[in-house]
C-alpha positions as CSV (number, residue, x, y, z in Angstrom):
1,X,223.2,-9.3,149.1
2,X,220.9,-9.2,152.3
3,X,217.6,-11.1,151.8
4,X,214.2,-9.7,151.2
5,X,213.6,-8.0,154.7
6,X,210.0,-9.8,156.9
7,X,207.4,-8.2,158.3
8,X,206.7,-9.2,161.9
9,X,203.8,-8.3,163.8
10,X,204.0,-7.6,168.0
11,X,203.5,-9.9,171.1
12,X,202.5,-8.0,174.6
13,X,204.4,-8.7,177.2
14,X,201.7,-8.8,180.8
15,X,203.4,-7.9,184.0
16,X,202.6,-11.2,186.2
17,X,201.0,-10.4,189.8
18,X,203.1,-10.4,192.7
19,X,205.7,-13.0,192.6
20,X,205.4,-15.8,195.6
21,X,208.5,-16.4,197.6
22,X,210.5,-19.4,195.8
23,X,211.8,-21.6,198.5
24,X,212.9,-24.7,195.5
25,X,214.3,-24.5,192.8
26,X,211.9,-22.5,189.9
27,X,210.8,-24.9,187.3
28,X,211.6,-24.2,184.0
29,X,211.1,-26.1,180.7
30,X,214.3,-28.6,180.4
31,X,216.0,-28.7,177.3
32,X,214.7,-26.2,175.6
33,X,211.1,-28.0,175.1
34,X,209.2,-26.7,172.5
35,X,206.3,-24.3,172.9
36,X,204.0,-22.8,170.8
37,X,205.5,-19.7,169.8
38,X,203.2,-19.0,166.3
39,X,205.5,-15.5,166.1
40,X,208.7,-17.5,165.6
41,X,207.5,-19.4,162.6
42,X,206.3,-16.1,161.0
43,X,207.9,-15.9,157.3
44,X,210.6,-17.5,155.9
45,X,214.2,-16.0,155.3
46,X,217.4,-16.8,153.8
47,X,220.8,-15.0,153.5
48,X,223.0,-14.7,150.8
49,X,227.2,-14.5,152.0
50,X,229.1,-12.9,149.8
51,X,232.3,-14.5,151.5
52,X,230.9,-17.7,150.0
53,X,228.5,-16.2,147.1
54,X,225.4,-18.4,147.6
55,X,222.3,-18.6,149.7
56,X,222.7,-19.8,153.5
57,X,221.0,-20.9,156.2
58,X,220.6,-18.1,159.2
59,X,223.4,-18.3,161.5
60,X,222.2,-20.4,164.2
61,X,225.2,-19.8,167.4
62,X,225.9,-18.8,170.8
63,X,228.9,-17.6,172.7
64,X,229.3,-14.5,170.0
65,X,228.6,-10.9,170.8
66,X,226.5,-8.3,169.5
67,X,227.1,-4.3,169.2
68,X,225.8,-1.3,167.9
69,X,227.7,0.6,165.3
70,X,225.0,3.3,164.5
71,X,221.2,3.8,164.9
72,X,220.5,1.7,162.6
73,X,223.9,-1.2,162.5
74,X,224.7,-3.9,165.0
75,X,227.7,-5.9,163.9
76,X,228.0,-10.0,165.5
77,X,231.6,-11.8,165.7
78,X,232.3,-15.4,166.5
79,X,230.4,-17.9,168.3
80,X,228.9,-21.1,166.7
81,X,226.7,-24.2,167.1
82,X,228.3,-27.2,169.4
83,X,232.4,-27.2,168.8
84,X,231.9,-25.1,165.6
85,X,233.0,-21.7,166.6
86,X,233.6,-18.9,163.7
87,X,235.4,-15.2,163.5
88,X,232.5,-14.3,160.4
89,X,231.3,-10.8,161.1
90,X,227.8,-10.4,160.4
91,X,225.8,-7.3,159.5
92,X,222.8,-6.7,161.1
93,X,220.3,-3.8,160.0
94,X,217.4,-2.5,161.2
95,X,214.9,0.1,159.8
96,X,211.3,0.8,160.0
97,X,208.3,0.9,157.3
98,X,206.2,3.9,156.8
99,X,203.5,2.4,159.0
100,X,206.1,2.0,161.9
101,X,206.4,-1.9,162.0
102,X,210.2,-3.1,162.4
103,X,212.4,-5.1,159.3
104,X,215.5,-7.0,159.9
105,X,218.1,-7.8,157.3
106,X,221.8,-9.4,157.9
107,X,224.6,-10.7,155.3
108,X,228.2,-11.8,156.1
109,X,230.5,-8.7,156.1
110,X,233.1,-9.0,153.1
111,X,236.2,-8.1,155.4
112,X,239.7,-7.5,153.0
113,X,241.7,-10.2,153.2
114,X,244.8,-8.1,153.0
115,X,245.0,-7.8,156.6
116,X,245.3,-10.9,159.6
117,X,242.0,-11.8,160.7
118,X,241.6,-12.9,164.3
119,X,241.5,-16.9,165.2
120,X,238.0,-18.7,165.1
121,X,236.6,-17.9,168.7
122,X,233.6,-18.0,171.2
123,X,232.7,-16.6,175.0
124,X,235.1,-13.6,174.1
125,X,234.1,-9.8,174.9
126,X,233.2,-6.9,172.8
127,X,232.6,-3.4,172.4
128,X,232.5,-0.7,170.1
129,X,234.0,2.8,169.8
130,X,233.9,5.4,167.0
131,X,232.6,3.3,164.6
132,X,234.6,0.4,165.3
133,X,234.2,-3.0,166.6
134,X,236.3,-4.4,169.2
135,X,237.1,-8.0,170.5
136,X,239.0,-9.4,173.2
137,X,240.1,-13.1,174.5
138,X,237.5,-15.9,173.7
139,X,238.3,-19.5,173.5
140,X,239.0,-21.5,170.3
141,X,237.6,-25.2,169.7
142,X,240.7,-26.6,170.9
143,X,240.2,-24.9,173.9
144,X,243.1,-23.0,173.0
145,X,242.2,-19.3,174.7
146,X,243.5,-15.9,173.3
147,X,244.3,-12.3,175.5
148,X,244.5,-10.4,171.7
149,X,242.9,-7.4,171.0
150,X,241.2,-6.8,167.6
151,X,239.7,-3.7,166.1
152,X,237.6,-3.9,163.0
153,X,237.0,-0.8,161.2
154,X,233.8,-0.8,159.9
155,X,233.9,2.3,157.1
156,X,237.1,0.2,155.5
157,X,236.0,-3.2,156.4
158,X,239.4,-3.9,158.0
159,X,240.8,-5.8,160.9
160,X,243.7,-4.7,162.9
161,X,245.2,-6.2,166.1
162,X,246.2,-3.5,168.5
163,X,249.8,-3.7,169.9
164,X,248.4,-2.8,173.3
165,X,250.6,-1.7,176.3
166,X,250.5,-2.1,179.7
167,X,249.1,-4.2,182.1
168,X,247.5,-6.7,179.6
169,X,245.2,-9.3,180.9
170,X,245.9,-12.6,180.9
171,X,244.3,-15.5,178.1
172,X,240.7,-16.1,179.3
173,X,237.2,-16.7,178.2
174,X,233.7,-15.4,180.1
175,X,234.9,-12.3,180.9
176,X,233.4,-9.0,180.0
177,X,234.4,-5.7,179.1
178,X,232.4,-2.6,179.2
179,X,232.7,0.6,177.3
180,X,232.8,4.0,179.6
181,X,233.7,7.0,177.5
182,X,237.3,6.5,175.9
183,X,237.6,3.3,178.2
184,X,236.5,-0.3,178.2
185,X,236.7,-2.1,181.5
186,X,237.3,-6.0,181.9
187,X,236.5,-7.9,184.6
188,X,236.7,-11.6,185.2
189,X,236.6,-14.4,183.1
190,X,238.3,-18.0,183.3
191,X,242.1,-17.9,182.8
192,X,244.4,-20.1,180.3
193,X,245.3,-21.9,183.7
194,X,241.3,-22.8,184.7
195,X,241.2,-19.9,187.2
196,X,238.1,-17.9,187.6
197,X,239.2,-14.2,188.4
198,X,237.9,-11.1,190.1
199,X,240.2,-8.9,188.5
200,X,239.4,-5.4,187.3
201,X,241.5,-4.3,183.7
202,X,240.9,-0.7,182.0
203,X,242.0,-0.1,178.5
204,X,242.1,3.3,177.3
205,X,241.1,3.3,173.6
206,X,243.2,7.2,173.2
207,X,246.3,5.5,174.1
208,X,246.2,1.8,173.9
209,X,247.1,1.2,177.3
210,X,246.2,-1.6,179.7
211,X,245.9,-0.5,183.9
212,X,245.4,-3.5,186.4
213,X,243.1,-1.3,188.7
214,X,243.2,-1.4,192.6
215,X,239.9,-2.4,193.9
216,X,238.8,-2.8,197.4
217,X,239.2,-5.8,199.2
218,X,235.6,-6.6,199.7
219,X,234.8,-7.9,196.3
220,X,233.0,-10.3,194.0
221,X,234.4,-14.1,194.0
222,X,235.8,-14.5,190.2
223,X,233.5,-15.8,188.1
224,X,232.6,-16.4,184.2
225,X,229.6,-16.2,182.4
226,X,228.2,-12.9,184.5
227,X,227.0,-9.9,183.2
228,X,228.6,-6.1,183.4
229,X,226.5,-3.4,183.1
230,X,227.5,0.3,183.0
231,X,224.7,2.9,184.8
232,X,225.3,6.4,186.3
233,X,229.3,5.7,186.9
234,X,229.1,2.2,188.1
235,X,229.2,-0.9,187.3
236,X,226.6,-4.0,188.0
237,X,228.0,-7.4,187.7
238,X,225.6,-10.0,188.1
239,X,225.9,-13.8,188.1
240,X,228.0,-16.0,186.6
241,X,229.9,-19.7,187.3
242,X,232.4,-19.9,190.0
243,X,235.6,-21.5,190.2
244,X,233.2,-24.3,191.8
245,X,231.2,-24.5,188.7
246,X,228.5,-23.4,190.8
247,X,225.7,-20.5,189.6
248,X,225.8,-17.4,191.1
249,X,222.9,-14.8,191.9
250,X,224.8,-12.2,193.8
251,X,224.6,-8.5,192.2
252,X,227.5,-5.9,193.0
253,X,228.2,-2.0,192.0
254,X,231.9,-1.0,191.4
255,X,232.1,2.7,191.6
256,X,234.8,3.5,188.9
257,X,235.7,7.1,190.7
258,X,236.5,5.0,193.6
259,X,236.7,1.5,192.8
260,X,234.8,0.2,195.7
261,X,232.7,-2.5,195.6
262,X,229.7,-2.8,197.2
263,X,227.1,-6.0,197.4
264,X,223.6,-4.9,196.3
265,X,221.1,-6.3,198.7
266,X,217.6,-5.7,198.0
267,X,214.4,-6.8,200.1
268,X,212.8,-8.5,197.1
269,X,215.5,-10.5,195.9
270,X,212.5,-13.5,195.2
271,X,211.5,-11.3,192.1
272,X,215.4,-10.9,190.8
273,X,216.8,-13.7,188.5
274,X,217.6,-16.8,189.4
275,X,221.4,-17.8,189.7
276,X,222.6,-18.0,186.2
277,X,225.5,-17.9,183.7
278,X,225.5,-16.5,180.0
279,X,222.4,-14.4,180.6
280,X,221.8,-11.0,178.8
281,X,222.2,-7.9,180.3
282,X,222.0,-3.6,179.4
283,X,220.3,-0.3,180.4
284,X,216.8,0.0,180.0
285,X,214.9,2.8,180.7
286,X,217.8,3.4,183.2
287,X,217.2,0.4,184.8
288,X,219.5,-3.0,184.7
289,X,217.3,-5.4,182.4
290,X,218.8,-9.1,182.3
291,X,217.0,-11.6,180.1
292,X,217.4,-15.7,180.0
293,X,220.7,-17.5,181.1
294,X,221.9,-20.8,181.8
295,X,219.9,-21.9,185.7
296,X,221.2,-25.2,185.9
297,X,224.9,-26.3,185.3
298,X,224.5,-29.8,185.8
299,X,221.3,-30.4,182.8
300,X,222.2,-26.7,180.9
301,X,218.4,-25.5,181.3
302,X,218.1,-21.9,180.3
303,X,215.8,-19.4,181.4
304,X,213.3,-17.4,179.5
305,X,212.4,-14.9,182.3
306,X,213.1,-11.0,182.0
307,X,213.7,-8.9,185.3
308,X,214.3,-4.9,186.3
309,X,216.3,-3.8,188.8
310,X,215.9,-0.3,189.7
311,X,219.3,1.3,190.9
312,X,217.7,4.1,193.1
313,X,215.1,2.1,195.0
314,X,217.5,-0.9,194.9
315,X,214.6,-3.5,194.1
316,X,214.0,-6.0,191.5
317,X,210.6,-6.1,189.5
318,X,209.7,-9.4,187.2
319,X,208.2,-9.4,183.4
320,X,206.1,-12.2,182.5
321,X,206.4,-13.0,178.8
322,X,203.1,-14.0,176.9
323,X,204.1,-15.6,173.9
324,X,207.7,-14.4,174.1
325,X,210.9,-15.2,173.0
326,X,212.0,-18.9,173.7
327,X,214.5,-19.9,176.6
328,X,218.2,-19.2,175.5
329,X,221.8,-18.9,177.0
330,X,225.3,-17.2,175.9
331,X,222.9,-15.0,173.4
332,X,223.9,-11.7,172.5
333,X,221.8,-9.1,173.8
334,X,222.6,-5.3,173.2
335,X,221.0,-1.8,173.7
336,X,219.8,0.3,171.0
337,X,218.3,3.0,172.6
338,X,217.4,3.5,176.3
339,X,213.8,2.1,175.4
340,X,214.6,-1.1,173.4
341,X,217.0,-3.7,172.9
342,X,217.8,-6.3,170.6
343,X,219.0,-9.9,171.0
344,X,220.5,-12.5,168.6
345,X,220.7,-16.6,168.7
346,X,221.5,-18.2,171.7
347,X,221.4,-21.9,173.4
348,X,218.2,-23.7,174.1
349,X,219.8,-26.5,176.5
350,X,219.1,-28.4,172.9
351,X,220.2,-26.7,169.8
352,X,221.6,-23.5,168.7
353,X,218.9,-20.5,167.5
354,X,219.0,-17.8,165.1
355,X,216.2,-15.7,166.0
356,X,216.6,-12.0,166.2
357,X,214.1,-10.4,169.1
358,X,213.2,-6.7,169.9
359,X,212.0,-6.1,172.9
360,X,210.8,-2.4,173.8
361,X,208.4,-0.5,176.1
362,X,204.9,-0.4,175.5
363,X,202.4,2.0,173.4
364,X,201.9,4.1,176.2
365,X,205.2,4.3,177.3
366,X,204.9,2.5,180.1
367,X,206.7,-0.7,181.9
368,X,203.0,-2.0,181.9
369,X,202.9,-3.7,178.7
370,X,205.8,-4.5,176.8
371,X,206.5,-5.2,172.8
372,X,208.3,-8.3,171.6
373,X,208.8,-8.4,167.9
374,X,210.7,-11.3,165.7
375,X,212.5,-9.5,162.7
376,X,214.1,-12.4,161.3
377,X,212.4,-16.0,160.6
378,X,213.7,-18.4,163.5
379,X,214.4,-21.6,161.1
380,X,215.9,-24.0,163.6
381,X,219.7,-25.9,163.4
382,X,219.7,-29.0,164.8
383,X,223.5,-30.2,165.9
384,X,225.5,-32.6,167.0
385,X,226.2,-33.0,170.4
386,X,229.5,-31.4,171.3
387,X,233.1,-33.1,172.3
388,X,233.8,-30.1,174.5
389,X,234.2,-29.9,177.8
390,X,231.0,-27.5,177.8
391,X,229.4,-30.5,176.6
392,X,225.5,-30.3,175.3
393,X,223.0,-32.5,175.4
394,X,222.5,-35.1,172.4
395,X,221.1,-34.3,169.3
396,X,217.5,-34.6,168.5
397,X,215.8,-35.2,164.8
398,X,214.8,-31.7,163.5
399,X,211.1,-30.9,164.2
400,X,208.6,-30.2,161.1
401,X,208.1,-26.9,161.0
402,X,205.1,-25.4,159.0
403,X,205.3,-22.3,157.1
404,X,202.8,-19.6,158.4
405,X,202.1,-17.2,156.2
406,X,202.2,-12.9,157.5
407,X,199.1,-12.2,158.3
408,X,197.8,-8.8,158.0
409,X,197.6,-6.2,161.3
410,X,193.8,-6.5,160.9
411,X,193.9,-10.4,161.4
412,X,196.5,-10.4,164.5
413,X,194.9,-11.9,167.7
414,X,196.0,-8.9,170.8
415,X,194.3,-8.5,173.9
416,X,191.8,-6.0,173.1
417,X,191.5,-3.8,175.6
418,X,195.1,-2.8,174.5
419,X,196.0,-1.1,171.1
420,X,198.8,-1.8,168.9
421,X,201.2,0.5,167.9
């Protein structure tokens, strides 16, 4: 059974003042160094699995994926702290008390065990479609990667692997695939044979049918770890890792009418991201948000920052977060409407998190002040260092956490010349 669900109050988000030109490196916290985030130590939580039929702690991971089943559903496959990687299916629900404030419960999904299940993964892709969950690829802890295609029906709590035709890509990891209408479209990733790809795949979800799709010869270098967003019948890749292991900042459109690509230059590319891999990325308020990511290969420090591109005036805009979410990479981050989204877990550069975060426009509507709300207690998992060849950095002793109690609206400490919602 789902635990009792935690009331969390809001954060505002302050838009910074004009961004100086960077000509370093940015510096950002290394390691995931603590702050002091009083909103992430709001409550305490625990969940109950029925799988295993007794209380656990939240589950702390990265490299899994997040999607939206309905208004008020978000299902999240695979991923796991260090070299533990998982194929539980989590249940995430959302709702909202009479007085408008957001709740949060999740459980582990009792899936029949009547049917094959797929492997234990991380870094695959997902999507969903008519009330199903998909997953493709990912990489095992053995390194061993997969080019499978699963379908989990939510309404009979059933897996099925598709016998897909065509074209099927080939065994990778860090690749991602994006839903438009009755078709989900893959693009890079890092192949069985250590190759980072530029390919373009299209599966139609009507037929089962894989098509290797001609693009044109100006395109992005192949890459892992980037992002692929869907807006206004194109698609935004950003970032990623080269076959160089190098961090990339680079954004392109691919028209899917056409399937050109095109390099998106903008004048005020000092206020877009900095190169990263395993950032977040979706459609908010019809612009392309992207949110944290990994900004330095060599010591895994990961980025807290939030930035806006606007697809029409072809310029980026930067979000400073007051008392926001913590610095993360290879989180899940998902859309749930066209003014919010949600996003689960991730990596520090330290340890694994569990945190669920909403981040949504403002009281007045506006891109002026933003809302960041914790739905779930953020009870940290310590691990051990990994012996992957991702590896982490060593493991530290848990920090002593205190228990803060929810305070009431009345008591919350907000700028005052702004109201709360």
């Amino acid at each position: 059974m789902p635990c009792e669900p935690v009331q969390i109050p809001s954060y505002v988000l302050q838009v910074p003042q004009s961004a100086r030109r960077r000509t370093t490196a940015p510096s950002y916290p290394m390691y995931g160094v603590r702050r002091s985030f009083p909103c992430e130590m709001v409550g305490n939580c625990s969940y109950t699995s029925e799988h295993e039929g007794r209380k656990n702690e939240p589950p702390a991971r990265s490299g899994h994926t997040l999607v939206m089943i309905d208004a008020e559903t978000l299902l999240m496959f695979g991923g796991g702290p260090d070299e533990h990687v998982s194929n539980n299916v989590y249940e995430l629900r959302l709702t909202k008390t009479a007085d408008g404030q957001k709740k949060a419960t999740c459980q582990h999904l009792l899936v029949s065990a009547l049917n094959r299940q797929p492997k234990e993964r991380d870094r695959h892709s997902s999507w969903a479609f008519n009330g199903s969950m998909y997953i493709f690829g990912g990489e095992d802890a053995c390194e061993r990667m997969y080019n499978d295609l699963w379908q989990l029906d939510y309404a009979a709590k059933r897996w099925k692997k598709i016998a897909c035709k065509g074209a099927v890509p080939s065994a990778r990891r860090g690749q991602t695939s994006t839903l438009v209408g009755a078709k989900a479209y893959f693009f890079g990733g890092l192949t069985h044979t250590r190759k980072a790809v530029s390919d373009v795949h299209s599966f139609d979800l009507l037929t089962n049918t894989f098509t290797l799709e001609t693009t044109s010869a100006n395109r992005p270098c192949g890459r892992r770890g980037h992002s692929a967003t869907h807006i206004d019948g194109s698609l935004y890749v950003y970032g990623g890792c080269d076959q160089g292991e190098d961090l990339l900042g680079d954004l392109w459109r691919l028209d899917l009418e056409t399937m050109q690509w095109e390099e998106m230059h903008s004048e005020n590319r000092d206020d877009g991201p900095p190169p990263s891999a395993g950032h977040g990325a979706a459609v908010f308020k019809g612009m392309l948000m992207t949110f944290g990511g990994n900004i330095c290969q060599h010591r895994r420090e990961a980025s807290s920052e939030l930035r806006l591109f606007d697809v029409k005036k072809r310029s980026w805009s930067q979000l400073a977060m007051k008392d926001g979410p913590r610095a993360r990479s290879y989180h899940a981050l998902v859309a749930t409407s066209d003014s919010e989204v949600i996003t689960f877990g991730g990596w520090s550069g330290h340890f694994s998190m569990n945190d669920v975060v909403s981040i949504s426009d403002g009281c007045d509507g506006s891109l002026k002040h933003l809302l960041a709300q914790y739905m779930l207690s953020n009870k940290v998992a310590y691990k051990s260092a990994s012996s992957r060849s991702r590896s982490r950095a060593p493991a530290t002793p848990p920090l002593q956490m205190p228990t803060i109690p929810t305070l009431p609206s009345s008591k919350l400490l907000l700028p005052p010349q702004l109201p709360m919602c």
